[in-house]
C-alpha positions, 0 to 999 in steps of 0.5 A: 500500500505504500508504492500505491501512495509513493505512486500517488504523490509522486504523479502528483508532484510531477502533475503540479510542476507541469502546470507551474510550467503551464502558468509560466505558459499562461503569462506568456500568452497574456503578454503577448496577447495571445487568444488561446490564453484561456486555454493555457489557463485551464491547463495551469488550473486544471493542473493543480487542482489534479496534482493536489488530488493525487497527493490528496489520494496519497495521503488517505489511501490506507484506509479504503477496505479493499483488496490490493488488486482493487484498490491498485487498480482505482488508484491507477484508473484515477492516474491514467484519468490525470494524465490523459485529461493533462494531455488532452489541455496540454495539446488543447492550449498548444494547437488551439484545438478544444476537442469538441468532437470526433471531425476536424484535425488530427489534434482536434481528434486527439484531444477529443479520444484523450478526454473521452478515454479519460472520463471513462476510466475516473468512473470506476475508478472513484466507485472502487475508491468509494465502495472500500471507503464506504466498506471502511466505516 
């Protein structure tokens, strides 16, 4: 259970660099007055508020009653949730591209698949996090 919380905030730590690096990216843009700073904005917001979900996580992640192999597998269904949804905004603030359907350029298609794949794997992810929590009480 430990590696489970090292894993944790370890992504986290590297989740929260990344959108410090996204508002150095978010500064930029405004100075230059670039039209897609909104983007960057979500990417450095979004960035945070995931990073400190995952060191968050960490720090409570003994106390669902759960099996070890459900227990690593919401734990790594709510890593791979940060870091596709990182890449979808990454991608998104980069090209421009929102991602709003499945038509459009390759980028557009990409952040699109990123976020989809993403929402669906924070699903069971967070029920498995809640039915051992629930178990715990």
């Amino acid at each position: 259970m430990d590696q489970l919380a090292i894993h944790l905030a370890l992504h986290g730590a590297i989740v929260l660099t990344i959108s410090i690096i996204a508002g150095l990216c978010l500064y930029g843009a405004i100075l230059k007055k670039i039209k897609n700073e909104a983007a960057w904005h979500v990417v450095h917001a979004g960035g945070t508020v995931r990073g400190v979900m995952l060191i968050a996580l960490a720090a409570i992640i003994q106390l669902p009653v759960l099996p070890l192999w459900q227990l690593s597998t919401a734990v790594w269904l709510i890593i791979f949730f940060v870091w596709t949804s990182m890449l979808a905004m990454i991608l998104a603030a980069v090209t421009g591209d929102r991602g709003l359907g499945l038509s459009g350029s390759i980028a557009n298609k990409l952040v699109y698949v990123l976020y989809g794949v993403g929402t669906v794997a924070i699903f069971p992810g967070c029920l498995l996090l809640i039915f051992g929590l629930y178990k715990a009480l």
